[in-house]
C-alpha positions, 0 to 999 in steps of 0.5 A: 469697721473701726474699734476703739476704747475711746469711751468719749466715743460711746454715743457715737459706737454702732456697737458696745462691747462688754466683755462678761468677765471684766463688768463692774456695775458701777462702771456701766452705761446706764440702761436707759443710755443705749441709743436706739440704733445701739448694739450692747454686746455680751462678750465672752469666751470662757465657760459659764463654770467660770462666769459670775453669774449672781452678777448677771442676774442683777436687775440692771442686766434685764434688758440690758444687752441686745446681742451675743458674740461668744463660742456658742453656735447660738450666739447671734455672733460665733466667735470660736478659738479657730476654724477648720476651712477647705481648700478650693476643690482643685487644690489638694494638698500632699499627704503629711510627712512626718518620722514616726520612728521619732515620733514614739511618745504616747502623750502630752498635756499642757496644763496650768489649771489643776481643778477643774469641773470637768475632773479632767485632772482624773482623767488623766490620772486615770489613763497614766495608770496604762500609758505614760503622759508627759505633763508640762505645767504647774501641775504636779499631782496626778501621777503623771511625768513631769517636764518643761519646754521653754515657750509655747513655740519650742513646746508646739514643736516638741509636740508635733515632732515626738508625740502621737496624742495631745490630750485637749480635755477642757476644763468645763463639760459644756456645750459648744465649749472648744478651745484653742488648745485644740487647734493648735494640736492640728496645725502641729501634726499631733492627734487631738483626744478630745473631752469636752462637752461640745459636739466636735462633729461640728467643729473638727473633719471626720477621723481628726480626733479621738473622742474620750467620751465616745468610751465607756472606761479610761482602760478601753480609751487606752486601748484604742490609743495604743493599737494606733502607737502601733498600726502607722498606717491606721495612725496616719489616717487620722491625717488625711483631711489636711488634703483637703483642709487647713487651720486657721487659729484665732477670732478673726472670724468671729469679729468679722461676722460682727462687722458685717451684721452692723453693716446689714441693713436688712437686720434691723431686728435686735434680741432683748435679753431678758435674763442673759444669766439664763440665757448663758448658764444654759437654763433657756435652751436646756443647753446646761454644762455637764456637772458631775462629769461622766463617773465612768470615765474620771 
């Protein structure tokens, strides 16, 4: 497969990209100007919190895509912020070293988005009245103690060699939603605690993280946190799926699994979607973001 934004093309292309956050109706194709043989792709990787969705239930966007390529397992193409994959059988890797006698910090959470829907900024808040979170980030407010690393690379580190959790809690509640911030928590030797609306059994090797939502109350999170701050055998089982697995970050895949459905000749069928707002609030499927949050824990 070739890309290119060489619009002088757009006849020619198998598949047109649209990327939902940046469409402008009056920079569009015209309906009626996909070819026959055309995929007109919704493109997105943000939530549906965060989409204009009075913009796709315009009548021009009746119809008007035919494929799906975001992180939700019901797009035609996934295309996920990274992937768990495993090794060949025969190869197993060495169990994780790491200084747990450094590794003392309880948690840290980097953050630049400080309102959210998920009320993650509460969570926070609320979990700081029993342990020490280090927050680096613009957000000053919730009680929390405030720090600075110089780049992403200098904090990745920082993280992996002194702290046992990261908080990787999203800013939506919705289905299938995982982030990046989350896989670059695994690659770096650090327990992810995940909040979220996903079903991260899907994504993540039994005993990877800690599910804030499998707790009825911040207080009993807490406490769970704190027996592995001091069980280092019980903490470093959280690590033995790196045996058998690795990371891989980024959306290599999901452009690949493009490629190869434009180059499947049986796959001729093409969806038509009707009201891709619809489609991608969550209304046709049941599948709608979780708003307010649960009131037990934020």
């Amino acid at each position: 497969c070739v890309t290119t934004t060489d619009r002088r093309l757009l006849n020619d292309s198998d598949a047109v990209i649209f990327h939902a956050r940046d469409l402008h109706p009056n920079d569009l194709p015209p309906p009626g100007q996909r070819r026959p043989h055309q995929n007109f792709v919704f493109f997105l990787l943000e939530s549906p919190m965060h989409t204009d969705l009075k913009m796709l239930q315009m009548p021009l966007f009746q119809n008007y895509f035919n494929r799906t390529m975001t992180y939700r397992l019901d797009s035609e193409v996934v295309n996920t912020y990274g992937r768990i994959r495993t090794f060949n059988p025969a190869t197993i890797a060495s169990s994780v070293q790491m200084n747990l006698t450094v590794k003392n910090r309880t948690a840290a959470w980097f953050v630049s988005n400080c309102k959210t829907s998920s009320q993650r900024e509460f969570l926070v808040r609320n979990l700081s009245n029993f342990i020490p979170v280090d927050v680096y980030g613009s957000c000053r407010n919730n009680g929390s103690n405030q720090h600075t690393c110089v780049n992403r690379a200098d904090c990745n580190v920082m993280l992996g060699r002194y702290y046992r959790f990261y908080l990787s809690f999203e800013n939506s509640l919705c289905p299938d939603y995982v982030t990046e911030k989350l896989y670059r928590t695994l690659m770096h030797d650090t327990v992810p605690v995940v909040y979220g609306g996903a079903n991260y059994s899907l994504y993540l090797p039994e005993g990877s993280y800690v599910n804030a939502r499998d707790f009825n109350s911040p207080e009993n999170l807490v406490n769970h946190l704190k027996e592995l701050m001091i069980n280092d055998e019980l903490y470093l089982s959280y690590f033995r799926w790196k045996q058998r697995n690795t990371v891989e970050l980024g959306h290599l895949n999901g452009w690949c699994s493009l490629c190869r459905l434009l180059n499947d000749r049986n796959d001729a069928e093409k969806k038509s979607y009707a009201d891709i707002a619809a489609w991608w609030s969550g209304q046709l499927t049941n599948q709608t973001c979780f708003t307010p949050p649960p009131t037990s824990l934020v």
